[in-house]
C-alpha positions in Angstrom: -52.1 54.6 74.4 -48.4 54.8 73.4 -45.8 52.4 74.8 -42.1 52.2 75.6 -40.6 49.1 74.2 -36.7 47.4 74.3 -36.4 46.7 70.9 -32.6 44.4 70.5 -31.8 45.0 67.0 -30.6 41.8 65.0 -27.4 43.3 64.2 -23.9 44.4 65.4 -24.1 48.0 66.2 -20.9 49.6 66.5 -20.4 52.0 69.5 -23.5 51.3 71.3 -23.1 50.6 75.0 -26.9 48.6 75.5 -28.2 45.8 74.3 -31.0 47.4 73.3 -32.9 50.8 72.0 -36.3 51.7 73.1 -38.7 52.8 70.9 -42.2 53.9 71.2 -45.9 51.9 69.8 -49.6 52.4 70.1 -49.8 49.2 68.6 -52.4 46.7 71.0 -51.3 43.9 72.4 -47.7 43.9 71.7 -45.5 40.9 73.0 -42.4 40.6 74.2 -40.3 38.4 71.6 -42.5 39.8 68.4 -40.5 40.7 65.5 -40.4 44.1 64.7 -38.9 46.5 62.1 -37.3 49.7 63.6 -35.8 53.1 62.6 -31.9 52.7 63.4 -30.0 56.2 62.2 -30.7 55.6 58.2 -31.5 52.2 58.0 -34.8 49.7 59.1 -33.9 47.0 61.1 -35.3 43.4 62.1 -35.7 43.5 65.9 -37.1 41.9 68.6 -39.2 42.9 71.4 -37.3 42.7 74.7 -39.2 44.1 77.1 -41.5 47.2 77.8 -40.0 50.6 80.0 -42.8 51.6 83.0 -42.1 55.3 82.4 -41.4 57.3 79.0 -37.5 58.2 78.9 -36.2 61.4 78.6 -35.2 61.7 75.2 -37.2 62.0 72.1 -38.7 58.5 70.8 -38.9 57.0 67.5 -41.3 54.9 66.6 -41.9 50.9 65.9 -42.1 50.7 62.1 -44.2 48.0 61.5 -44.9 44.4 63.6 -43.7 42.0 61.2 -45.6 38.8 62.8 -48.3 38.6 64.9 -46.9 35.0 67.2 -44.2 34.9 69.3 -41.2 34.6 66.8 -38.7 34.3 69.9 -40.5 32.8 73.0 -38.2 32.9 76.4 -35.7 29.7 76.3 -34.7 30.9 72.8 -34.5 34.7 74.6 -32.3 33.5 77.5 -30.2 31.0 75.1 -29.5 34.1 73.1 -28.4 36.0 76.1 -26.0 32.9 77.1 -24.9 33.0 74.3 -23.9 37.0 73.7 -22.4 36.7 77.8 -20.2 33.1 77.1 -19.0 34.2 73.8 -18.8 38.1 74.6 -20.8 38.9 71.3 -23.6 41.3 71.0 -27.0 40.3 71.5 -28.3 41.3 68.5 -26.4 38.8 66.2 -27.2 35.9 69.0 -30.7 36.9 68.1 -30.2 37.1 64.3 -29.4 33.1 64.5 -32.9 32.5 65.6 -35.2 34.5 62.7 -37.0 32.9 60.7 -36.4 34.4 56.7 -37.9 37.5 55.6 -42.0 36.9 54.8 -42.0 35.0 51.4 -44.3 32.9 49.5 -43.6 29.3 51.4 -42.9 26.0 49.4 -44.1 23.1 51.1 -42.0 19.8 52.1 -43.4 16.8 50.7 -42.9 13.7 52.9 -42.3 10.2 51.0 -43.6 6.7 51.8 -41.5 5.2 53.9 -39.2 3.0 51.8 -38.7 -0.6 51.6 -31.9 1.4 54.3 -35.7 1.7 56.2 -35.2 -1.9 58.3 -35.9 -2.4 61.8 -32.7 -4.1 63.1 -32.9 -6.0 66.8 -30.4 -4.3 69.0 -27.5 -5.7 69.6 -26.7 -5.8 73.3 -24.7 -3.0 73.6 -27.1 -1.2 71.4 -29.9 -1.6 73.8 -27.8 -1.5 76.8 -27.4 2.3 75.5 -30.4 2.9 74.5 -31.7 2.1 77.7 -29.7 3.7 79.9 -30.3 7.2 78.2 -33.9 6.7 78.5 -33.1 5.4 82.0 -30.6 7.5 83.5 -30.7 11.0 85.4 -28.2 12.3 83.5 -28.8 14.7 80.5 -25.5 14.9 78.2 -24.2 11.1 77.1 -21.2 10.7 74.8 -22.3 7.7 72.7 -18.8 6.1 71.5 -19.2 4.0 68.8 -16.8 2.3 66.4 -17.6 3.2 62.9 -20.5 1.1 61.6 -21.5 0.0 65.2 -25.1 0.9 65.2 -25.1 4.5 66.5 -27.8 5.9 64.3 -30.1 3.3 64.6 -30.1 4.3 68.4 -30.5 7.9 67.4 -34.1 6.4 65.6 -35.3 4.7 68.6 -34.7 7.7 70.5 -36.0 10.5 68.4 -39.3 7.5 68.0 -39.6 7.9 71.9 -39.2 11.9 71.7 -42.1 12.1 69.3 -44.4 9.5 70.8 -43.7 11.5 74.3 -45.0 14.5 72.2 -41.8 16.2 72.3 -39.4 17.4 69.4 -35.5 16.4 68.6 -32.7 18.2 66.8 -30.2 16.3 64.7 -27.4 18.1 63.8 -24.5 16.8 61.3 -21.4 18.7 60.8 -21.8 19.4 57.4 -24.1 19.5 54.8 -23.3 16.9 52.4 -24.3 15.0 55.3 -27.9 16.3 55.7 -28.5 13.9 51.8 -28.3 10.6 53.9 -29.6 11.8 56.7 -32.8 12.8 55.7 -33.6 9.3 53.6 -32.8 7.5 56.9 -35.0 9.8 59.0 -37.9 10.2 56.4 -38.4 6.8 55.7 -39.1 6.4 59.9 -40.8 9.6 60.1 -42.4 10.2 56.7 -44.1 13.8 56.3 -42.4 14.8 60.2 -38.9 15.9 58.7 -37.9 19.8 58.4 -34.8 20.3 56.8 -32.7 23.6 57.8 -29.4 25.1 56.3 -28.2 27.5 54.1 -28.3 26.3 50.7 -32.5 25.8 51.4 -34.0 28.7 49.1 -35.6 31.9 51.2 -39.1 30.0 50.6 -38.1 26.1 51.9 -36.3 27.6 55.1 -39.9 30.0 55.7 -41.7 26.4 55.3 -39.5 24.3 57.7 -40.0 27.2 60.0 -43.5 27.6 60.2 -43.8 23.7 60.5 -41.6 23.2 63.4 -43.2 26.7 65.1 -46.5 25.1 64.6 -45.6 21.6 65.7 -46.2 20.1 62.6 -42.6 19.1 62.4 -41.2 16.5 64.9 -37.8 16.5 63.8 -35.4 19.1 62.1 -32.1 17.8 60.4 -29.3 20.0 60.0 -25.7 21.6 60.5 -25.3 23.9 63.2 -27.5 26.7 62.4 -30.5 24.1 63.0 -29.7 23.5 66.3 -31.8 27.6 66.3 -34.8 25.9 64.8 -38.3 27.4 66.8 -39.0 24.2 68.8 -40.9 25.1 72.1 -41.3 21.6 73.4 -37.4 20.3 72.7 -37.2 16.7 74.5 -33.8 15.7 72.2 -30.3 16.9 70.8 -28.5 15.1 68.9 -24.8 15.8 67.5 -23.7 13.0 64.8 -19.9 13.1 64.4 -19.7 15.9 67.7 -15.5 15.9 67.3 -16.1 17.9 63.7 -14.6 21.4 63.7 -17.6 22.4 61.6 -19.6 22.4 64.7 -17.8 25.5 65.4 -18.8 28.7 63.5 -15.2 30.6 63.1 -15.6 33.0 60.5 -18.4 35.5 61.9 -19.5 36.4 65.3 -21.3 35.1 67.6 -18.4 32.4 67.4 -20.2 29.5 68.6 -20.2 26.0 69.9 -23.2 24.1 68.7 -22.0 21.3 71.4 -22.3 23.8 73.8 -24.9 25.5 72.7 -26.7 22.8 72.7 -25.9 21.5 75.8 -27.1 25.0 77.1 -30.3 24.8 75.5 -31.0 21.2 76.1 -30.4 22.6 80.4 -33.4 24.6 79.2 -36.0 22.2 77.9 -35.1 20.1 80.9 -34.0 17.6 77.2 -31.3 15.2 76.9 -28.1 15.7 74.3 -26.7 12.5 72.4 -22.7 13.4 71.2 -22.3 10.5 69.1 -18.4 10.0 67.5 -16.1 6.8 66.8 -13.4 9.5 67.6 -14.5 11.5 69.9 -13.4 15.1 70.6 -11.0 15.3 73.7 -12.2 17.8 75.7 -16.1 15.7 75.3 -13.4 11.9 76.2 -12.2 13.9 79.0 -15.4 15.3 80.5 -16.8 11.8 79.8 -13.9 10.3 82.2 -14.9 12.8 84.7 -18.5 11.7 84.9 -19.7 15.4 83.7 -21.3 13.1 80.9 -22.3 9.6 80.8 -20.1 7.6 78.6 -21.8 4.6 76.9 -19.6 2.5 74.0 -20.1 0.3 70.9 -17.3 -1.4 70.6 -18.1 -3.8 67.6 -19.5 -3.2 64.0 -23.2 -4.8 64.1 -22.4 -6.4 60.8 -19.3 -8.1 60.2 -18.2 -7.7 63.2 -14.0 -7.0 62.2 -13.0 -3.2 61.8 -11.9 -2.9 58.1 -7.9 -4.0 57.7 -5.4 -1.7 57.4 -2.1 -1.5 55.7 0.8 0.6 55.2 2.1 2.2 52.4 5.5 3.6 52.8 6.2 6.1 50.4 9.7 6.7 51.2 10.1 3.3 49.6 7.8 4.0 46.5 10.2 7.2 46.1 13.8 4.9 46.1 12.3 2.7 43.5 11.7 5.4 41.6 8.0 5.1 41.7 7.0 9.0 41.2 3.5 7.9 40.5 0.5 9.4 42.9 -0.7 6.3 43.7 1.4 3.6 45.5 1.7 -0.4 44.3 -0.2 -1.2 47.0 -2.5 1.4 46.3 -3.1 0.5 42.2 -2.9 -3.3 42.9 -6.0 -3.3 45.7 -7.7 -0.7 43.2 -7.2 -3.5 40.2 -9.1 -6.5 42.8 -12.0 -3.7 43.7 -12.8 -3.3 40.0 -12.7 -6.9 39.0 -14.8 -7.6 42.1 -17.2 -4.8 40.6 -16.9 -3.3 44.2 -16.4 0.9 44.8 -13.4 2.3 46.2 -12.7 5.9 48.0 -10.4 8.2 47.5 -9.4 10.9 50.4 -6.7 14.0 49.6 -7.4 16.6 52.0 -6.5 18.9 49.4 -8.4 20.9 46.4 -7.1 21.4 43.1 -4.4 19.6 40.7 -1.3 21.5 42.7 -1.1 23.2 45.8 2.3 25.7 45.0 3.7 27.1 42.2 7.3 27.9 41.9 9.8 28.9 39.4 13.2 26.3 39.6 15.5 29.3 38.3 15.0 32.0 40.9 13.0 29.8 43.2 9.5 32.8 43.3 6.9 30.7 44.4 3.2 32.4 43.3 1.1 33.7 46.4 -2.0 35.5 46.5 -1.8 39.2 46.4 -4.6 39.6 49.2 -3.7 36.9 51.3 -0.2 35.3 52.5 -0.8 31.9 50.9 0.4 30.1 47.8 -2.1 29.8 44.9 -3.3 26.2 44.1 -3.6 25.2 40.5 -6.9 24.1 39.4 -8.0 22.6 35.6 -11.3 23.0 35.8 -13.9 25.8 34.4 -10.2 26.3 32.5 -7.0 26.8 33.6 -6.3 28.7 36.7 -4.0 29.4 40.2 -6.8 30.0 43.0 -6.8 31.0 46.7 -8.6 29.7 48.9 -9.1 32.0 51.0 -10.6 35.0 49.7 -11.0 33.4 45.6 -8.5 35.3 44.0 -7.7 33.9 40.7 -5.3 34.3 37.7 -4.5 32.2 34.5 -1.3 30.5 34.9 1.9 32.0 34.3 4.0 30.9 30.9 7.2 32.6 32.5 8.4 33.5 35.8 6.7 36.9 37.3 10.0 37.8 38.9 13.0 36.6 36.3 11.0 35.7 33.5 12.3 32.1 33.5 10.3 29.8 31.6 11.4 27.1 34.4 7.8 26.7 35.7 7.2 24.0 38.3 4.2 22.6 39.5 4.3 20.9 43.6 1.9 19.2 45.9 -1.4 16.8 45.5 -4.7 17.9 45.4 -8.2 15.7 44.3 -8.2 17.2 41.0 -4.7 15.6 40.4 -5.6 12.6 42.1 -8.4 12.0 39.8 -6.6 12.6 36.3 -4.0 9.8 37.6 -6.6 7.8 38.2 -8.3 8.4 34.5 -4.9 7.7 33.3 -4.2 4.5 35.0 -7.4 3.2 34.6 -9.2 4.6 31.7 -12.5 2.6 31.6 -13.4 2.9 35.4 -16.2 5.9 36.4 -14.4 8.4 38.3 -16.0 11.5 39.8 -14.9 14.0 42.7 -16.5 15.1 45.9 -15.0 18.1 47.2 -16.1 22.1 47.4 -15.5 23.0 43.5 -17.2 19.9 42.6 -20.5 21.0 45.2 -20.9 24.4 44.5 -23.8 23.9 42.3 -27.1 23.5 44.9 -28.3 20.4 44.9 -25.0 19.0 43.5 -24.4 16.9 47.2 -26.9 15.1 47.2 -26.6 14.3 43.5 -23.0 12.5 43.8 -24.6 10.7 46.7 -26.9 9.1 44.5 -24.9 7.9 42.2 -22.4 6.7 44.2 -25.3 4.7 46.5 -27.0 3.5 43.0 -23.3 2.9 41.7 -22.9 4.6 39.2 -19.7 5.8 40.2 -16.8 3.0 41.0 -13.8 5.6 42.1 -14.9 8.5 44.4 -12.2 11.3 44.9 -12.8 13.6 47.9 -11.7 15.7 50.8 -12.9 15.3 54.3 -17.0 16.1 53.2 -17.0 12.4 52.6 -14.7 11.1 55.7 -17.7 10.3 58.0 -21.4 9.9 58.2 -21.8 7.9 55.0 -22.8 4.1 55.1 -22.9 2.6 51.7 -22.1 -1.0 52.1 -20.4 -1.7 48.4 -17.9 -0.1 49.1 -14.5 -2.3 49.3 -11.5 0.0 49.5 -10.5 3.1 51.1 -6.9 5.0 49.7 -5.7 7.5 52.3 -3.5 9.7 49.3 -1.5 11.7 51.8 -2.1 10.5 55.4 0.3 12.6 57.0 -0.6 15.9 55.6 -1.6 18.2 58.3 0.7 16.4 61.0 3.2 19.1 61.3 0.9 22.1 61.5 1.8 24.4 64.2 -1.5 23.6 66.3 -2.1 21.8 69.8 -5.1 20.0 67.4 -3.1 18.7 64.6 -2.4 15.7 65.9 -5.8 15.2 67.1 -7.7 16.2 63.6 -5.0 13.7 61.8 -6.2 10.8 64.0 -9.9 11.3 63.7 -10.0 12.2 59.8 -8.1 8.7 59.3 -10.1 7.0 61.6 -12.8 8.5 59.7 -12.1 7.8 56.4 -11.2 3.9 57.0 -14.1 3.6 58.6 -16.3 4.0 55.3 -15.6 0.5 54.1 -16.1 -2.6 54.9 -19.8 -1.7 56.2 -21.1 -4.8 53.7 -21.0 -8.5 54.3 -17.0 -8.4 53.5 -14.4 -6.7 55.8 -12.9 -4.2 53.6 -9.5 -2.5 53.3 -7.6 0.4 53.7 -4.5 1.5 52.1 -2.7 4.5 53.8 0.0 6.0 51.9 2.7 8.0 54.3 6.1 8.9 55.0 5.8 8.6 58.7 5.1 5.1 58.8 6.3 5.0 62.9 4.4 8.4 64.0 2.3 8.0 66.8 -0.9 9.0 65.5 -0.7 7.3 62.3 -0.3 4.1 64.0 -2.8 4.2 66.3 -5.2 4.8 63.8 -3.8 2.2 61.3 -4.7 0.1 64.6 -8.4 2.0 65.2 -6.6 2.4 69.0 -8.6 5.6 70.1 -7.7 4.7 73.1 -4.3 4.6 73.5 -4.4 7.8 71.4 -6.3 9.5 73.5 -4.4 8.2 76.8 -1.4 9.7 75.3 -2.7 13.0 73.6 -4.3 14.3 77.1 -0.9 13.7 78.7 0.9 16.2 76.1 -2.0 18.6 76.5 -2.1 18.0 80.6 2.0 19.0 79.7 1.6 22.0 77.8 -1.4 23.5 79.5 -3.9 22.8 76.9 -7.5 22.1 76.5 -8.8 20.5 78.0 -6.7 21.3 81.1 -6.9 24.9 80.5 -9.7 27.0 78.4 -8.7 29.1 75.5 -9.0 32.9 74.4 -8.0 34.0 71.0 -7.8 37.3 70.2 -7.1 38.9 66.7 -6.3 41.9 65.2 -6.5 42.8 61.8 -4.9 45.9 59.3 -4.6 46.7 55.7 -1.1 48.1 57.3 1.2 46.0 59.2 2.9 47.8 61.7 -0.4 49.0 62.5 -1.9 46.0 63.7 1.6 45.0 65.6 1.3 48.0 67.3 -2.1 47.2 68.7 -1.8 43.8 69.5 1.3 45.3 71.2 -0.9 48.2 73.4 -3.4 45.1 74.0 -0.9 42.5 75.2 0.8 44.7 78.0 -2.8 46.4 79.4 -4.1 42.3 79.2 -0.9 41.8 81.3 -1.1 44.6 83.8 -5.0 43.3 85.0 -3.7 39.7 84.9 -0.7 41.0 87.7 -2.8 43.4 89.4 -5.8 40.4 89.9 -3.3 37.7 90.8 -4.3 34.9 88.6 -2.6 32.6 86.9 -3.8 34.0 83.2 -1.3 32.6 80.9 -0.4 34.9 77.1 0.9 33.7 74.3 2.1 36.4 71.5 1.3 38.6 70.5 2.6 37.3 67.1 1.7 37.1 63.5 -1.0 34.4 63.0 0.1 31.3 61.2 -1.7 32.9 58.0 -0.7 36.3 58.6 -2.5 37.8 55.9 -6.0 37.2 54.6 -8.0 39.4 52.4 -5.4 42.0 52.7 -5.3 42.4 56.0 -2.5 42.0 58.4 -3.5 39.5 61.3 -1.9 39.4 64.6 -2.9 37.5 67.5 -3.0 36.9 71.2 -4.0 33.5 73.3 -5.3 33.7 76.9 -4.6 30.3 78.4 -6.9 30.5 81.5 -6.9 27.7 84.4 -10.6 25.9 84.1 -11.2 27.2 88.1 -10.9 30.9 86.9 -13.0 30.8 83.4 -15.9 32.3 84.7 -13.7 35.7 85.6 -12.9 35.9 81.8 -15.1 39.0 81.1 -13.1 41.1 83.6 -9.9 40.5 80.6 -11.9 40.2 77.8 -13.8 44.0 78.5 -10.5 45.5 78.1 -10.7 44.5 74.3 -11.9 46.7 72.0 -14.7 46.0 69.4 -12.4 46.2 66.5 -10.6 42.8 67.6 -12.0 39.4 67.3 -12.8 37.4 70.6 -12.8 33.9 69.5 -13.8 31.8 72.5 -12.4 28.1 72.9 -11.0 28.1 69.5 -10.8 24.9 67.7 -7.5 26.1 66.0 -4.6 28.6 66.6 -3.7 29.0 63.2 
């Protein structure tokens, strides 16, 4: 007997008006949220079955290909959080979908628990630890914003609580902002909960993800340990969500649609599973702060290490000073003289340069032609290693260096601007017998390689590590004496509402990496805007007064999270192409904001901050829409067209 099934392809299909295409089967005992593989104009498509149809429709059918599994792939929370999320962040269905499926069939390889280990130790709470602890398990409400000063203890409560999920029979979700995280992570989680740890995210080969799948479908799995994508895992009894480090930006997919949250995400599937969500930071994001002050969340603190006690000191560097005595050295005194003490101590020291490569522009001093990318309206950065080259790093251009100026011939090359491949042949140079190594994307593009730095630094094998912001949170290693902050004040000036906020919390951060031992630690921060606001409060780990003042600017301006954000972009290989549109889009966005009488507020349209990328022009809109009125936002954004990017609550307006 044939039947009429909704299949949702797991793909973006351009011009289609539904959701979803019905197909026809005389396979038995077909279920809705089986994975199936469909006709789709000249292609065969992953899909999943969405429903059934009572009566054959009046076109001609094609059939269902093939049922690729015979369980339930997608059972019905993961169904409606895929809906939520194709409605909130005005997506397709199909590639909310296509975040949930498991890897194409494949031979599995199986995940080999250890022993637990002898950094696996069963600490007594301290009181605010258990006071906590006890209230999440306690309390009626379901999203807590644990904030914790670095060091204070907050994964050790994560343990107790994901040892409660699984004795309840339940399963948790641990999610860490990136994946240099997931190293650490696991060796805590695996020594509790030896042989109960799946692993998920994207550098796992086709066969490990298929393995970690079919272990947490099947229950075998308690607990699955990842960046955002894991937070898609198959878990049909969910009890537990937790976000380590919840202010990251990485917790925001940006670069492909659907252009989620995994906070709220999360937050939305947790509602689901009737589970609680755990945002755990030491700077937490503002808009979680503010919701937190608003009792939408329960706030809960740590407000002192569990070791020592003292937050690590900070001092100072001025390097307006270093530059009038003529110091033209990377490294300040400060800096070289607190280096000298950590290697006589035979302690480690860290690094940070939020910046790749040896130079970040390239300009000649005669005609003053600085080298940009040909794709993409950005300087090249000059990198010495796998040989000499000036990369983007946006879209991985790359050209050998020039001998002479591209424009006047000039042989007055000039090379500007810090990165960590600089930083570390300064500190070869300075201190030629000291183990130096990097941590930063070139240095990780090699699988496996993240987890390989970790080790040795943890074993010590390294005494200098040089890095960007993968190392500024989530690692506790407690030899570690000395933090150097390279260029503190770096992104300050960008022209984004967030700036000021990312600054704080990446300093914060980053300082909060030492000192996690029996000794205090220290951290040197080398800056030229020695009285800016944010650098001081987090010289003075003052998130608080921070915070106080940052909500007032926003609460000023009309910013998250007194308002909710729409970005729109538009991009063309031709610019006055994609002016013009944005142009057309602004004024019929305008009309339906006058005709419907809210308060919609539109910035641009302008170029973006980066306003080419990949050879494509990019102009951009932002809908600034009172929090009362968000829920009327599809009304605007179905006047968009398919071609633009709809980036909902963007985490930056570059």
């Amino acid at each position: 007997m044939l039947k009429y099934i909704r299949v949702v392809p797991a793909s973006a299909i351009p011009g289609a008006k539904n959701q979803y295409f019905t197909y026809e089967s005389s396979e038995a005992g077909i279920k809705i949220g089986q994975e199936v593989l469909v006709p789709f104009r000249s292609r065969i498509l992953r899909g999943i079955v969405w429903g059934f149809e009572a009566k054959k429709p009046y076109f001609k059918l094609k059939k269902i290909l093939k049922i690729a599994r015979k369980e339930v792939v997608l059972d019905q929370k993961q169904r409606e959080l895929a809906a939520w999320i194709a409605s909130y962040y005005h997506c397709p269905l199909g590639l909310a979908i296509r975040l949930m499926l498991p890897p194409d069939l494949a031979k599995s390889k199986k995940f080999r628990g250890r022993a637990r280990s002898k950094a696996d130790q069963k600490f007594r709470l301290t009181a605010s630890q258990n006071k906590a602890f006890k209230t999440i398990l306690d309390s009626k409400k379901k999203v807590f914003l644990l904030h914790g000063v670095t060091g204070s203890g907050k994964t050790e409560i994560y343990l107790r609580l994901c040892e409660r999920t699984a004795r309840e029979g339940k399963q948790a979700i641990v999610l860490v902002p990136e994946i240099s995280l997931t190293a650490q992570a696991i060796d805590l989680f695996n020594s509790r909960f030896p042989g109960q740890i799946a692993l998920f995210h994207s550098r796992l080969t086709k066969a490990e993800r298929l393995d970690a799948w079919e272990r947490l479908k099947s229950g075998k799995a308690k607990i699955v340990i990842g960046p955002r994508s894991a937070l898609f895992a198959p878990l049909s009894n969910l009890g537990l969500i937790i976000l380590d480090e919840e202010h990251d930006p990485c917790f925001k997919q940006y670069d492909q649609a659907p252009r989620y949250h995994a906070r709220e995400a999360g937050i939305k599937l947790a509602s689901l599973h009737n589970a609680k969500v755990i945002l755990g930071s030491a700077t937490p994001s503002l808009e979680s702060y503010y919701n937190a002050r608003k009792k939408r969340y329960q706030l809960l603190v740590l407000p002192q290490r569990i070791k020592q006690g003292a937050m690590p000191e900070v001092e100072i560097a001025d390097m307006r000073l270093e530059f009038q005595k003529n110091n033209r050295v990377i490294l300040s005194q400060k800096l070289r003289k607190e280096l000298n003490k950590i290697i006589v101590q035979k302690k480690q020291a860290i690094l940070f340069i939020n910046r790749r490569g040896v130079s970040t522009f390239v300009f000649c001093r005669d005609c003053g032609y600085s080298l940009k990318c040909p794709n993409c309206e950005v300087t090249l950065t000059y990198h010495s290693g796998c040989g000499s080259r000036l990369l983007c790093h946006y879209c991985d251009y790359h050209t050998p260096p020039p001998a002479f100026c591209p424009e006047c011939q000039s042989p007055q090359i000039k090379y500007f601007g810090l990165g960590t491949e600089r930083v570390e042949e300064e500190v070869k140079n300075i201190f030629p017998s000291v183990r130096v190594s990097r941590f930063d994307r070139d240095a990780t593009l090699v699988r496996g390689s993240h987890k390989k730095i970790y080790d040795a630094f943890r074993d010590r094998k390294i005494d200098i590590l040089i890095g960007t912001q993968m190392l500024a949170q989530g690692w506790d290693l407690p030899n570690v004496g000395l933090i150097g902050i390279i260029a503190a004040d770096a992104d300050l000036n960008l022209p984004d509402f967030r700036s000021g906020e990312r600054t704080f919390s990446l300093l914060a951060q980053v300082a909060g990496r030492t000192g996690r031992g029996k000794d205090q630690g220290k951290v040197i921060l080398q800056t030229y805007n020695t009285d800016n606001f944010v650098i001081q409060t987090a010289s003075n780990h003052d998130y608080s007064s921070f915070a106080k003042q940052e909500l007032k600017n926003r609460e000023e301006l009309f910013f998250p999270p007194f308002s909710r954000l729409v970005k729109l972009v538009f991009q063309h290989y031709q610019e006055e192409k994609a002016k013009k549109e944005s142009q057309n889009l602004a004024k019929i966005i305008a009309k339906k904001i006058r005709e419907s009488g809210k308060k919609i507020a539109i910035l641009g349209p302008a170029p973006a901050f980066i306003a080419k990328i990949r050879r494509r022009y990019r102009y951009h809109l932002i809908l600034m829409f009172p929090p009362k009125i968000w829920q009327t936002k599809k009304e605007i954004l179905d006047l968009v067209p398919e071609d633009w990017i709809i980036d909902i609550d963007p985490e930056s307006l570059l």
